[in-house]
N, CA, C and O atoms as a DFTB+ gen file, in Angstrom:
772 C
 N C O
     1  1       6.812      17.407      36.844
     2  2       5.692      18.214      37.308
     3  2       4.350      17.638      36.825
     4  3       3.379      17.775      37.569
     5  1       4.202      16.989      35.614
     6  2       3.058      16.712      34.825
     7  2       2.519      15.450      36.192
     8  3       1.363      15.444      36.615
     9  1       3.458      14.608      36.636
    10  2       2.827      13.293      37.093
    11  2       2.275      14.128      38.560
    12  3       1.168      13.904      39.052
    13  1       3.307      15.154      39.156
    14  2       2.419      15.425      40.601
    15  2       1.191      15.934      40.156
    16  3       0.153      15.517      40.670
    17  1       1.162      17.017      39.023
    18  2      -0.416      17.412      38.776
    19  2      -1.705      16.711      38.771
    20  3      -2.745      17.004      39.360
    21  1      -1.404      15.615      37.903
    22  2      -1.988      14.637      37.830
    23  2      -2.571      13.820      38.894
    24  3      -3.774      13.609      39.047
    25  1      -1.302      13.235      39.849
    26  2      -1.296      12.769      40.712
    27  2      -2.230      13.522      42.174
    28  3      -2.532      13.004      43.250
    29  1      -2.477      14.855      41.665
    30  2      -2.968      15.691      42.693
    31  2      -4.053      15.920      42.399
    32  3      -4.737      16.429      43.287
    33  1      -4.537      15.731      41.412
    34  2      -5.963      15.619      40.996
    35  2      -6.783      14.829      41.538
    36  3      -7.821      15.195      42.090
    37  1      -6.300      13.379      41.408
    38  2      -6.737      11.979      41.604
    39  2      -6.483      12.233      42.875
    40  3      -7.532      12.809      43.164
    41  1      -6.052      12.228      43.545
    42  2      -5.903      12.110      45.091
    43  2      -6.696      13.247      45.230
    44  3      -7.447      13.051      46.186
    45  1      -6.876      14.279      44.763
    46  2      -8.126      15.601      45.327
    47  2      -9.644      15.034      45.041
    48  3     -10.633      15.366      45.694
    49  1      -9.633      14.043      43.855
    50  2     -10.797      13.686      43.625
    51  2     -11.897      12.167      44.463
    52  3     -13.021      11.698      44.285
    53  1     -10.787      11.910      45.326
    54  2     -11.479      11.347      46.564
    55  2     -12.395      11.537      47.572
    56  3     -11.748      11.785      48.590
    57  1     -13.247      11.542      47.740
    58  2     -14.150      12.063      49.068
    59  2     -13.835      11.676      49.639
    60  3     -13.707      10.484      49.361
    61  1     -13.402      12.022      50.860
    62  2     -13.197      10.908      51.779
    63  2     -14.530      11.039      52.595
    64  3     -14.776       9.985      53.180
    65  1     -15.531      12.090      52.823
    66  2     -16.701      12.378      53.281
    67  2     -17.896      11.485      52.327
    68  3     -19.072      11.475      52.691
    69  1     -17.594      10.999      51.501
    70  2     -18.262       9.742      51.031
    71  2     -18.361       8.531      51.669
    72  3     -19.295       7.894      52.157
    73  1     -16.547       8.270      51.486
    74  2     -16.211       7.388      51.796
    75  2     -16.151       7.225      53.282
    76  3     -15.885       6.123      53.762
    77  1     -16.289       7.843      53.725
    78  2     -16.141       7.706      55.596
    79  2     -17.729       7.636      55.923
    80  3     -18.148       6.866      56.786
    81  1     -18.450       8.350      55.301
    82  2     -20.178       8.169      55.984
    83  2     -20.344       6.735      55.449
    84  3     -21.007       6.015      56.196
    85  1     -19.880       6.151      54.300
    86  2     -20.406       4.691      54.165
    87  2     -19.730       3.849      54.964
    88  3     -20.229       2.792      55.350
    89  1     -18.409       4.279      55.318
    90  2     -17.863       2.990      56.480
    91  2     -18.934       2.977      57.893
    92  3     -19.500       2.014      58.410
    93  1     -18.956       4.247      58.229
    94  2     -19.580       4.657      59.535
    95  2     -21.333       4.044      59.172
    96  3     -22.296       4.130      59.933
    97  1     -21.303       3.484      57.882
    98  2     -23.380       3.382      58.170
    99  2     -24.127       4.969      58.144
   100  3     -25.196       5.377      58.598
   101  1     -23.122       5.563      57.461
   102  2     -24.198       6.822      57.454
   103  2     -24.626       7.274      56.264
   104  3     -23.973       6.958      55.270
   105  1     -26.015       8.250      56.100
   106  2     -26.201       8.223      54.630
   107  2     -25.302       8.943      53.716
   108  3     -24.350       9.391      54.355
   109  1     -25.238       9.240      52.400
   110  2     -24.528       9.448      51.120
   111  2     -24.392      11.150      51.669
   112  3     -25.488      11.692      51.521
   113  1     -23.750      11.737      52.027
   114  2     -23.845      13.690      52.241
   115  2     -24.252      14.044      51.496
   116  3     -24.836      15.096      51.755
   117  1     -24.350      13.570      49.950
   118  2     -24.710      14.198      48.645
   119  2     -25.943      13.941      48.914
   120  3     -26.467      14.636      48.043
   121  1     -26.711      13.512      49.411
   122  2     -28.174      13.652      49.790
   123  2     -29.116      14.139      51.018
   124  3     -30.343      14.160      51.113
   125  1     -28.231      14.473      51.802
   126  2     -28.903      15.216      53.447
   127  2     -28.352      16.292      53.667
   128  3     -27.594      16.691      52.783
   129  1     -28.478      16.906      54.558
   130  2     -28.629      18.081      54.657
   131  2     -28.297      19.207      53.418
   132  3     -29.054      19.504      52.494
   133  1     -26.794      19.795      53.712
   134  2     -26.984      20.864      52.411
   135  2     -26.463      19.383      51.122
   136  3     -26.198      19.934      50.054
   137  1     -26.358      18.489      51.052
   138  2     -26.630      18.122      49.914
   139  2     -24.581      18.038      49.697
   140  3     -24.143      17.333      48.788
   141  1     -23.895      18.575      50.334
   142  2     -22.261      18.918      50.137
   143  2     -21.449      17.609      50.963
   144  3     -21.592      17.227      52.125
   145  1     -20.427      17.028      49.723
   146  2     -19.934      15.722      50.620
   147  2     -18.592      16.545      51.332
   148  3     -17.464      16.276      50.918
   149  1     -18.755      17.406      52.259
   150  2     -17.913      18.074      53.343
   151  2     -17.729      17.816      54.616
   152  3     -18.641      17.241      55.210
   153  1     -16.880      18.067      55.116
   154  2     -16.856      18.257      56.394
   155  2     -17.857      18.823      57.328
   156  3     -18.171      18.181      58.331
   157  1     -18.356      19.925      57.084
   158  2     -19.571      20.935      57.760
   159  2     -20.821      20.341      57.438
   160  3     -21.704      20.734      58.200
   161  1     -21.261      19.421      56.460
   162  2     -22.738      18.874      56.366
   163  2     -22.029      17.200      56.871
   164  3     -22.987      16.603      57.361
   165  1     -21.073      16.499      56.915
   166  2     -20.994      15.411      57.646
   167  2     -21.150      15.993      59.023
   168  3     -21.946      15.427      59.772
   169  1     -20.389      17.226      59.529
   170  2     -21.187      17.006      61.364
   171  2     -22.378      17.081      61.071
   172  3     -22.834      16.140      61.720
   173  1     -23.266      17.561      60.519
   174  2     -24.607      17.668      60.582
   175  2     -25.249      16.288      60.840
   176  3     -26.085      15.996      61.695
   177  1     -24.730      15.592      60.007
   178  2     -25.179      13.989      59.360
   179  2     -24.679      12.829      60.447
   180  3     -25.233      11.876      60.995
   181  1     -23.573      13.310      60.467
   182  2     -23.190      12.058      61.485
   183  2     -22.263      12.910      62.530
   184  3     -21.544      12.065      63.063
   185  1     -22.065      13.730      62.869
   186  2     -21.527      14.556      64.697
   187  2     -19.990      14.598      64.106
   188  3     -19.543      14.071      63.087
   189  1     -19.373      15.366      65.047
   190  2     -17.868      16.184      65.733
   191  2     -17.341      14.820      64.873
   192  3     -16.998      14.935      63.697
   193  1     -17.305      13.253      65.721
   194  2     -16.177      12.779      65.368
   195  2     -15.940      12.192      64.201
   196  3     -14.888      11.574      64.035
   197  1     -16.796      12.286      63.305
   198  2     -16.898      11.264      61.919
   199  2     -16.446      12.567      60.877
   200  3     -15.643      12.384      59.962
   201  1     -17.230      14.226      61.216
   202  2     -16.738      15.224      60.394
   203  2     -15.192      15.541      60.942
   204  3     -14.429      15.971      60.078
   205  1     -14.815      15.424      61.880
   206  2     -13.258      15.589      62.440
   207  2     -12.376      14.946      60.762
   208  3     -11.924      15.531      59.778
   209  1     -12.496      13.287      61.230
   210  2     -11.967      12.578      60.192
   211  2     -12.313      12.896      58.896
   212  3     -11.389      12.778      58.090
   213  1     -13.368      13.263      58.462
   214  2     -13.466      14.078      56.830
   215  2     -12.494      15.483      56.844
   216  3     -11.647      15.684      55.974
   217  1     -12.732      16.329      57.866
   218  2     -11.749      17.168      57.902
   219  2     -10.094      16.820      57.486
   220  3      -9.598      17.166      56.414
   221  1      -9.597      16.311      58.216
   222  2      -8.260      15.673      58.630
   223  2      -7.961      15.398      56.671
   224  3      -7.340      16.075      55.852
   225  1      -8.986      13.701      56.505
   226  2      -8.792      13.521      55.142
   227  2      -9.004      14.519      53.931
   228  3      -8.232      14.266      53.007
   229  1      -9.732      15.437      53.729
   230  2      -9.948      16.563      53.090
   231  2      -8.303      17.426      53.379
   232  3      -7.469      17.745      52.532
   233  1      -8.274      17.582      54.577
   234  2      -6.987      18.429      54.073
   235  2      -5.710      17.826      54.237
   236  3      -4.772      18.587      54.477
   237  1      -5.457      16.395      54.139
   238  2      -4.546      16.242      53.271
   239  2      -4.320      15.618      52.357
   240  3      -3.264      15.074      52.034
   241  1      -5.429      15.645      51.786
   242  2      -5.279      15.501      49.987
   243  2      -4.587      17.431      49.533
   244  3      -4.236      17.792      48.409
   245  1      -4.591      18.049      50.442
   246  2      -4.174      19.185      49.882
   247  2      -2.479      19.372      50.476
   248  3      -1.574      20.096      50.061
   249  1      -2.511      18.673      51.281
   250  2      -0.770      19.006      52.121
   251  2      -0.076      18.024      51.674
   252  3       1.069      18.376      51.392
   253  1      -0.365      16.579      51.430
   254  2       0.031      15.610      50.936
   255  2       1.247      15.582      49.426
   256  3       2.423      15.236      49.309
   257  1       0.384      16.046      48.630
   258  2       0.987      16.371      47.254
   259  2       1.726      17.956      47.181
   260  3       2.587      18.149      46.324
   261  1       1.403      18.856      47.956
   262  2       2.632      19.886      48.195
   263  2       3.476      19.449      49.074
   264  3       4.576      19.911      48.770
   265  1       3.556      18.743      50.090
   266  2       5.074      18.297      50.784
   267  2       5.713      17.371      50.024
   268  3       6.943      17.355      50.057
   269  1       5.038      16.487      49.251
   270  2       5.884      15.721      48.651
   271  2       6.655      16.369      47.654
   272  3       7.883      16.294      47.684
   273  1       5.985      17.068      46.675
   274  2       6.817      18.046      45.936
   275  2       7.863      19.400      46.252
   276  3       8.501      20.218      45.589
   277  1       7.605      19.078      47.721
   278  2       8.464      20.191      48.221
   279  2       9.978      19.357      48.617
   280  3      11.167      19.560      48.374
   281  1       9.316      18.488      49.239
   282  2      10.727      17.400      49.207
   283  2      11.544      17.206      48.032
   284  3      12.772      17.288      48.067
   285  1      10.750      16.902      46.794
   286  2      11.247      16.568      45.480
   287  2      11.778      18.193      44.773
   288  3      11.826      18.394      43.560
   289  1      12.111      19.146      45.745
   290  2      12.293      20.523      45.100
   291  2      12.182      21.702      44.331
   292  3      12.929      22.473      43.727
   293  1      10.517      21.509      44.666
   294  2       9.394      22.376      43.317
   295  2       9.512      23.610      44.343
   296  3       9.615      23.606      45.570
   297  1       9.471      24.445      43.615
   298  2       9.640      26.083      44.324
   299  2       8.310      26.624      44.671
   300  3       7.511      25.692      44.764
   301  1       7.774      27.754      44.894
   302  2       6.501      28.220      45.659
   303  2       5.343      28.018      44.331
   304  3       4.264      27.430      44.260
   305  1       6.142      28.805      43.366
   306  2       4.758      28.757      42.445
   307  2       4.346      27.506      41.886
   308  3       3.294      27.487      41.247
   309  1       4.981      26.508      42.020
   310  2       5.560      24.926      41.490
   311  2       3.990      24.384      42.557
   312  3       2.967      23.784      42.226
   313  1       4.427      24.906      43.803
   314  2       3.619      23.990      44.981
   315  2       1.775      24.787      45.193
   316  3       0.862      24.252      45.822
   317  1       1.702      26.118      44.468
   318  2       0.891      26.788      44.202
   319  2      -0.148      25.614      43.096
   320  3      -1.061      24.846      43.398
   321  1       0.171      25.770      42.445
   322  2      -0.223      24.663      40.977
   323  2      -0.599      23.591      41.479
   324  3      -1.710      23.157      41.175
   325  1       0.168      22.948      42.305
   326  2      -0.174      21.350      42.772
   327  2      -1.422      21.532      43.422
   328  3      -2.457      20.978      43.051
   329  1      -1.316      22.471      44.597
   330  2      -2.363      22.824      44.937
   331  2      -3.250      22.970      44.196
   332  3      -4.062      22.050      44.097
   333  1      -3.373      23.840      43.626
   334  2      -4.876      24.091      42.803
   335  2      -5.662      22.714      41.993
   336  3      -6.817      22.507      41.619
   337  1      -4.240      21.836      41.945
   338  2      -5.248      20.664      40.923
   339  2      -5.734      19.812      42.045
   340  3      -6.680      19.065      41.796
   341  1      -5.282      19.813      43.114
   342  2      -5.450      19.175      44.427
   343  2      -7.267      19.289      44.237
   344  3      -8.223      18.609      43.864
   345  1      -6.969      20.515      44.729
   346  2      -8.449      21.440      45.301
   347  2      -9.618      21.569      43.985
   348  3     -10.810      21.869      44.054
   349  1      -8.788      21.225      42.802
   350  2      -9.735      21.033      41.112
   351  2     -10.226      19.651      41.587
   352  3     -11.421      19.430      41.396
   353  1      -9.378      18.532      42.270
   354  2      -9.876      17.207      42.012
   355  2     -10.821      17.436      43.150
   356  3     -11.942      17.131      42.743
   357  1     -10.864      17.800      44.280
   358  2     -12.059      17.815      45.433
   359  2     -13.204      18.295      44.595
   360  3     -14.100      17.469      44.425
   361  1     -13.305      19.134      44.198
   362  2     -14.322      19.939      43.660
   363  2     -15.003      19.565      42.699
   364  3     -16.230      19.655      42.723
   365  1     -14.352      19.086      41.695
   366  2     -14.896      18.039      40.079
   367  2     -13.813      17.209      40.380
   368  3     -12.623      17.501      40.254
   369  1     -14.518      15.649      40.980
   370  2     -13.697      14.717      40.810
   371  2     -14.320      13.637      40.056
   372  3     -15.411      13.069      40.108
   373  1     -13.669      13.575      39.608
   374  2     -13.651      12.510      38.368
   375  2     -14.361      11.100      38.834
   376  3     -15.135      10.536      38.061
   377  1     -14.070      10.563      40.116
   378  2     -14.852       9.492      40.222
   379  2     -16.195       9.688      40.896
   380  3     -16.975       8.892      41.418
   381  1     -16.226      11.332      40.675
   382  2     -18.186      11.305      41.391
   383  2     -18.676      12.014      40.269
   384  3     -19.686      12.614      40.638
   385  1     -18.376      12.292      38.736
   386  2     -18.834      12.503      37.962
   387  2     -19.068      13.999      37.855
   388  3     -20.115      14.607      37.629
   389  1     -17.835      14.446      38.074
   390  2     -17.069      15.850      38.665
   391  2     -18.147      16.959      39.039
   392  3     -18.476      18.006      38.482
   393  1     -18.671      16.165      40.483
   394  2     -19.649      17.154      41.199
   395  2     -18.937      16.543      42.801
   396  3     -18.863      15.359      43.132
   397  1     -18.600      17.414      43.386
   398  2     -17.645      17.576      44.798
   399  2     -18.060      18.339      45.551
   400  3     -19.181      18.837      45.438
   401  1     -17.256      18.596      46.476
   402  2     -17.445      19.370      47.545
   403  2     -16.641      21.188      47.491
   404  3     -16.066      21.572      46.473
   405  1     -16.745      21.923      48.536
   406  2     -16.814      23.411      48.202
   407  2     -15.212      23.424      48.403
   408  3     -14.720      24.487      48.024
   409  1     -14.332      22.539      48.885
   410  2     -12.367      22.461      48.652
   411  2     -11.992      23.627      49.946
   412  3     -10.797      23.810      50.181
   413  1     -12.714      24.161      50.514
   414  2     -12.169      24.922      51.960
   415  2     -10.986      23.909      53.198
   416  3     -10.227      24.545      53.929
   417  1     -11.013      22.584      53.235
   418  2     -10.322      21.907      54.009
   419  2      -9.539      21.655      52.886
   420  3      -8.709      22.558      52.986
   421  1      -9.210      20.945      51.749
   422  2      -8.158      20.773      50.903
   423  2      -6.952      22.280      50.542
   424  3      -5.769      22.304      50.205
   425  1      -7.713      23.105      50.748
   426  2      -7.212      24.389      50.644
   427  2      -6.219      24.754      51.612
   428  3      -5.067      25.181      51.538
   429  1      -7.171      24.397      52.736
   430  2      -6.460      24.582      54.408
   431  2      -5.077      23.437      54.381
   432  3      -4.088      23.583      55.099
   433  1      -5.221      22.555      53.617
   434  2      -4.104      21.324      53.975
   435  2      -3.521      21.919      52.948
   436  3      -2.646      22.422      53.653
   437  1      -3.291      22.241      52.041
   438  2      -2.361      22.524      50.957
   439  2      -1.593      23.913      51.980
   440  3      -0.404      24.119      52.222
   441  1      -2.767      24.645      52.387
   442  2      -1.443      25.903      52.644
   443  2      -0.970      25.659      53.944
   444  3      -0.506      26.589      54.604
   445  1      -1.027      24.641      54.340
   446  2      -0.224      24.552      55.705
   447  2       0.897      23.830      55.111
   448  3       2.038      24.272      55.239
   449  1       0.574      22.378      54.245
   450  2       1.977      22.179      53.649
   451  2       2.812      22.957      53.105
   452  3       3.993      22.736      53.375
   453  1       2.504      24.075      52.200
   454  2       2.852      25.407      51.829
   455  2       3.677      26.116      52.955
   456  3       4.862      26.286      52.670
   457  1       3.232      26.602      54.291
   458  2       3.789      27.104      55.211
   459  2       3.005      26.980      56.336
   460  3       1.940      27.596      56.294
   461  1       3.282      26.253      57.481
   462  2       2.691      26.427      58.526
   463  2       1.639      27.572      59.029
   464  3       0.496      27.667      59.477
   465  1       2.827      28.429      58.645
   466  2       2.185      29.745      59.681
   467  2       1.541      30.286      58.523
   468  3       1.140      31.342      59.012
   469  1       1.179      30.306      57.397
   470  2      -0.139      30.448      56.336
   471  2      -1.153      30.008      56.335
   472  3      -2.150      30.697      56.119
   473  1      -1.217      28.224      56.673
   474  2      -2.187      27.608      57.581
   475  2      -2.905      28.356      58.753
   476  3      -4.040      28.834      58.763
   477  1      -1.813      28.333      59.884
   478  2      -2.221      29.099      60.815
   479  2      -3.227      30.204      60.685
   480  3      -4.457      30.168      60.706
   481  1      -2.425      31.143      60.554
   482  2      -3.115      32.537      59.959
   483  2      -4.920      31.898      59.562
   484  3      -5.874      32.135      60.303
   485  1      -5.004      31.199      58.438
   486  2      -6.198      30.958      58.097
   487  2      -6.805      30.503      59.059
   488  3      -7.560      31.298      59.619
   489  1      -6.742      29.437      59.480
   490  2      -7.193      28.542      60.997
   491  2      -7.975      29.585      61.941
   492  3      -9.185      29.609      62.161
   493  1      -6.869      30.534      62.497
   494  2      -7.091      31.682      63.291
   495  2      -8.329      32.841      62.726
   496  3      -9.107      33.312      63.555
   497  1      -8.385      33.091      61.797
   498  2      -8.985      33.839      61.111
   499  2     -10.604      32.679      60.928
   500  3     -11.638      33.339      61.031
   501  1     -10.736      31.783      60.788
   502  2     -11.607      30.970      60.439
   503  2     -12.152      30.468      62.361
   504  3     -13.373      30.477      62.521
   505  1     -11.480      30.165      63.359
   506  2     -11.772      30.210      64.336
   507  2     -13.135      31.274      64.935
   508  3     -14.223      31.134      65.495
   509  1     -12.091      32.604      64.296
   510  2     -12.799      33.979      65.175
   511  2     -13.675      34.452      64.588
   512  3     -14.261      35.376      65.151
   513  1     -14.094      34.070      63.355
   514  2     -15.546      34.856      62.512
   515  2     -15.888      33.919      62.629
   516  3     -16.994      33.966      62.090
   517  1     -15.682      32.514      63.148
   518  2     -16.687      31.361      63.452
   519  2     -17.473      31.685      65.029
   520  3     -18.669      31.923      65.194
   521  1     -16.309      31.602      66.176
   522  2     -16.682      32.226      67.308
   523  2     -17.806      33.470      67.073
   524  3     -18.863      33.301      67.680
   525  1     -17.739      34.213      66.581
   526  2     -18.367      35.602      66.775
   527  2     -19.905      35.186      65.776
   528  3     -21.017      35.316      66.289
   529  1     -19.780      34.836      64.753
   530  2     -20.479      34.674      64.143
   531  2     -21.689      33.703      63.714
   532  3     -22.755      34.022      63.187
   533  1     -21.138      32.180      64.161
   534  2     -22.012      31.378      64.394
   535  2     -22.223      30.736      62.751
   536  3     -23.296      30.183      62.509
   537  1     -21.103      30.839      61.587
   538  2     -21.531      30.502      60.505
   539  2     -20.479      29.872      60.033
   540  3     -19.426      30.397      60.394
   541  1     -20.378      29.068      59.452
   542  2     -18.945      27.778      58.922
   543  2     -18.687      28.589      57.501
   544  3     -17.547      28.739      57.060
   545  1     -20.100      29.196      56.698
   546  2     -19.252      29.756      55.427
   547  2     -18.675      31.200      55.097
   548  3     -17.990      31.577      54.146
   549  1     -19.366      32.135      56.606
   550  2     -18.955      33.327      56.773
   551  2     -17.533      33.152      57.076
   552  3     -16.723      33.901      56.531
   553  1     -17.209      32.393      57.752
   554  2     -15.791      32.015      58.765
   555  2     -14.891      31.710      57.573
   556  3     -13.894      32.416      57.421
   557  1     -15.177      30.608      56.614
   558  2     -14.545      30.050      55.349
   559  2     -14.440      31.394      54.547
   560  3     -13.351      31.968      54.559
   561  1     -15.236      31.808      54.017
   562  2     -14.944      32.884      52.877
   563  2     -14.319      34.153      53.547
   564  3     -13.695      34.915      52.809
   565  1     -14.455      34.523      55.209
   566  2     -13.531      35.848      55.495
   567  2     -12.307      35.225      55.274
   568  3     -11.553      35.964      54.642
   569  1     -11.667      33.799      55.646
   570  2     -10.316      33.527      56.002
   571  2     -10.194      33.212      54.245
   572  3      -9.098      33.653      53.899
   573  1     -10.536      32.934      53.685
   574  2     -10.189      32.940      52.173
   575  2      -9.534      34.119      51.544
   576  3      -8.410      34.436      51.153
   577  1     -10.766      34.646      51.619
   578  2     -10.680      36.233      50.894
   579  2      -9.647      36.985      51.738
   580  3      -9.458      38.038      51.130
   581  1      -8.911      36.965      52.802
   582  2      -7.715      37.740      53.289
   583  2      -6.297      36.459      52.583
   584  3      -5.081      36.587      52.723
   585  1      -6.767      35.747      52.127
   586  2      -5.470      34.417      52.186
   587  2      -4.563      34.841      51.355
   588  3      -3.404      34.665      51.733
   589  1      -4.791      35.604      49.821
   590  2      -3.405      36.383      49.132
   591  2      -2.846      36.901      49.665
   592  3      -1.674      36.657      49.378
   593  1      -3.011      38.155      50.994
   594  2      -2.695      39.223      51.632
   595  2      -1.901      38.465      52.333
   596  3      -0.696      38.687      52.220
   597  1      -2.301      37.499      53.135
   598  2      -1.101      36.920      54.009
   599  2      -0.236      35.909      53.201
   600  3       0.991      35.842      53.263
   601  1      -0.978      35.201      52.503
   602  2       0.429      33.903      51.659
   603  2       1.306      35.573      51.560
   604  3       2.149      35.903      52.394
   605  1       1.089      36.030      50.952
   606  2       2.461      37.199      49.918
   607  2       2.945      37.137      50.837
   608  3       3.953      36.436      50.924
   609  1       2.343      38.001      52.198
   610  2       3.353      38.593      53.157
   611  2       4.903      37.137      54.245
   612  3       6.088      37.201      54.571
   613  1       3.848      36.185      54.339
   614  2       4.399      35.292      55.128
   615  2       4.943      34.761      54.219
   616  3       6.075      34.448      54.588
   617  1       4.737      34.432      53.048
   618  2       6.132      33.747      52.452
   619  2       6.817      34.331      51.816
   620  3       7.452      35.163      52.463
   621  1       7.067      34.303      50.568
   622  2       8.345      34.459      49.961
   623  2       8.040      36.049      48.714
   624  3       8.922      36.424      47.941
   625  1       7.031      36.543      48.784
   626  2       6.764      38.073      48.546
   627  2       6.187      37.259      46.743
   628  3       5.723      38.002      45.879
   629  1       6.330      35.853      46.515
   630  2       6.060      35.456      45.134
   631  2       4.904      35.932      44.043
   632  3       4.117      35.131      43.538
   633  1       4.912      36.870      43.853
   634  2       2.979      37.496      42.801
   635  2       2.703      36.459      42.158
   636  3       1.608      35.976      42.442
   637  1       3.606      35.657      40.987
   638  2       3.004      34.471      40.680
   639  2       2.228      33.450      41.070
   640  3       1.265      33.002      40.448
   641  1       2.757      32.984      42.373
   642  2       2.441      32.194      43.222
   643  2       0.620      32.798      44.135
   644  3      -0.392      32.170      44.447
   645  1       0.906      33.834      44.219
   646  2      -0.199      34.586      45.035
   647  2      -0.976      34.913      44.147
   648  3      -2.043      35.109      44.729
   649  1      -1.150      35.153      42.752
   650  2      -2.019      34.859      42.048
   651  2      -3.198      33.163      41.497
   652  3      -4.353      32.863      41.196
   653  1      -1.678      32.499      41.706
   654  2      -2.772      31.192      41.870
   655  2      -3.378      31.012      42.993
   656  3      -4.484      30.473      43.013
   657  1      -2.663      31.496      44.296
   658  2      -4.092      31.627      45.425
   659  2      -5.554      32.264      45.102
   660  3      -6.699      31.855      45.291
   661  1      -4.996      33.470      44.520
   662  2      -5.997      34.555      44.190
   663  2      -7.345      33.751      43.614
   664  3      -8.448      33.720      44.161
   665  1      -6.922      33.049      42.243
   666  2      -7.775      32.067      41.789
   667  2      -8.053      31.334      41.941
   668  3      -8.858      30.810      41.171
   669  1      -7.506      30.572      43.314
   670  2      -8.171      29.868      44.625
   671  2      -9.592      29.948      45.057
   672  3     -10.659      29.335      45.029
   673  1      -9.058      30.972      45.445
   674  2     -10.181      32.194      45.770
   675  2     -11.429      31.839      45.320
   676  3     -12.333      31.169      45.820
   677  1     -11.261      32.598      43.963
   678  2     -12.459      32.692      43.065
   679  2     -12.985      31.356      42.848
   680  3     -14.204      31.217      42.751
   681  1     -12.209      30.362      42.762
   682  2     -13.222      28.579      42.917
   683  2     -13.607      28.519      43.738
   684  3     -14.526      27.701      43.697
   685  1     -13.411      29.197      45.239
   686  2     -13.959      28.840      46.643
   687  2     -15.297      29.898      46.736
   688  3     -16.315      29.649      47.383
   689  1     -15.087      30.980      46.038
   690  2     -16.263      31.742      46.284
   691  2     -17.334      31.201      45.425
   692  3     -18.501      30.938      45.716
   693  1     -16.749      31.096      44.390
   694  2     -17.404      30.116      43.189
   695  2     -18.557      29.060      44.050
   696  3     -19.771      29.261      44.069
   697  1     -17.922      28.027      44.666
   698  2     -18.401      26.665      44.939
   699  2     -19.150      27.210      45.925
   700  3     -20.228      26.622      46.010
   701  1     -18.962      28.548      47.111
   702  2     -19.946      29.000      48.207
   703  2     -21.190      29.638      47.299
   704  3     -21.881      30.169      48.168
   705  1     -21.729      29.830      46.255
   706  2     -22.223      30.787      45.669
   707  2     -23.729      30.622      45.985
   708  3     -24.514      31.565      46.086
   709  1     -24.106      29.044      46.157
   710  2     -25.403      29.105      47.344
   711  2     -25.383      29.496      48.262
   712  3     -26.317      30.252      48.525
   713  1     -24.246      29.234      49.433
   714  2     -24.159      29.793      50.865
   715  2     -24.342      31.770      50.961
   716  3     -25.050      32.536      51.614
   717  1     -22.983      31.961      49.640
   718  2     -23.519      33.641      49.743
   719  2     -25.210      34.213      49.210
   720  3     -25.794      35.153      49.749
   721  1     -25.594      33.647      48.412
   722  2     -27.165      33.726      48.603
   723  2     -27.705      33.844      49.517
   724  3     -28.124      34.968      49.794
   725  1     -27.987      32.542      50.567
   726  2     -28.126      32.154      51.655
   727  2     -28.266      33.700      52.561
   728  3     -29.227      34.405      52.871
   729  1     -26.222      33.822      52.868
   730  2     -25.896      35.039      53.751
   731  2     -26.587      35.978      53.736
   732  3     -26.816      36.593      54.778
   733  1     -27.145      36.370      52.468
   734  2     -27.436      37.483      51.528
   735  2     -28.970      37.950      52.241
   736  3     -29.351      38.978      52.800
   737  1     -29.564      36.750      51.937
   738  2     -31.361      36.641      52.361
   739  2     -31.079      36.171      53.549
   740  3     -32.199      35.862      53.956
   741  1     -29.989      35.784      54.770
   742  2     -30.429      35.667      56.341
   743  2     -31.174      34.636      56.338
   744  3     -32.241      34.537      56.945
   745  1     -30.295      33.215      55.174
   746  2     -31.056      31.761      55.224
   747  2     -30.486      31.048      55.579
   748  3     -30.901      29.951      55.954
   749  1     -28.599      31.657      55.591
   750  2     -27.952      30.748      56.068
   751  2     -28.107      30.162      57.619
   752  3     -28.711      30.714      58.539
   753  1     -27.315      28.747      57.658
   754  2     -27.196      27.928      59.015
   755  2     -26.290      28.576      59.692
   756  3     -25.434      29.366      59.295
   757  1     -26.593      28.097      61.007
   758  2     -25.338      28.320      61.910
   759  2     -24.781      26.962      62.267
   760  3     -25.038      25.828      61.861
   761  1     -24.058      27.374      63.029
   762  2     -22.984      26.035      63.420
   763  2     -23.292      25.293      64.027
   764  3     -23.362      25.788      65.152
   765  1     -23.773      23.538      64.079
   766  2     -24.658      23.264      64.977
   767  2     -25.854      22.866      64.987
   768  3     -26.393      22.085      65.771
   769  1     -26.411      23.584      63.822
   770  2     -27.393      23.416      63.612
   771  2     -28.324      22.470      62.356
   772  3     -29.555      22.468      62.372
């Protein structure tokens, strides 16, 4: 268990939204728009298809190291943990001098490796307060903040396990804590924009 943790760190602590705006010739994310090497400030920076691929790579640094350990026969709360160091290395990674990005796509790839239809669920939920709403962190933090309620129900009823979501959670609300400002005072962006 010690080497996947590990191992899930370092692989969480990759940007690939670094690393993909410098292949593409585009500037550093940590310096344009909101300043976040993400998915949602790369479309800003460089469009749909360059944030697609930060997407994609962002979440599977999170599905990556829970399927493999699911193969290798780590149980729910086992693949809970991996996760979280996954989504610790996006967030404070070690080779950007542990200042990262807000871990909403590493999150999304971990719980789909976790269970499809937990993925799903979020996806869906993140779709429709996006549709209606017009905001990437309103959409992120509703499908967050319901995500214990459904991991419990759709998988395996585990509290252990659904507590390390829980404290998922709280790093994701954590890392939005400008955006809920933002929401708060009617400063936030919309999508697009």
């Amino acid at each position: 268990m010690f080497y996947f943790l590990i191992g899930s760190y370092l692989l969480g602590s990759i940007s690939s939204a670094i690393i993909i705006c410098k292949m593409c010739n585009l500037p550093d994310p940590r310096t344009k728009g909101s300043k976040n090497p993400g998915a949602t400030n790369v479309l800003r920076i460089g469009g749909k298809f360059v944030a697609a691929f930060v997407l994609i790579f962002d979440g599977l640094k999170g599905a990556v190291p829970v399927l493999l350990a699911h193969y290798f026969g780590y149980d729910l709360f086992d693949l809970t943990i991996i996760l979280l160091f996954a989504f610790l290395g996006h967030v404070f990674p070690i080779y950007y001098g542990f200042k990262g990005g807000k871990g909403v796509a590493t999150y999304l790839g971990g719980l789909i490796g976790i269970s499809f239809f937990v993925g799903l669920t979020f996806s869906i939920i993140w779709l429709i307060v996006a549709k209606v709403m017009k905001v990437s962190s309103i959409a992120a933090l509703t499908a967050t903040v319901l995500s214990p309620i459904y991991f419990y129900f759709i998988t395996t009823h585990d509290v252990r396990a659904t507590m390390v979501i829980f404290l998922i959670n709280l790093f994701i609300y954590f890392t939005h804590r400008e955006n809920i400002r933002r929401i708060m005072n009617g400063e936030e962006g919309v999508i697009g924009s």
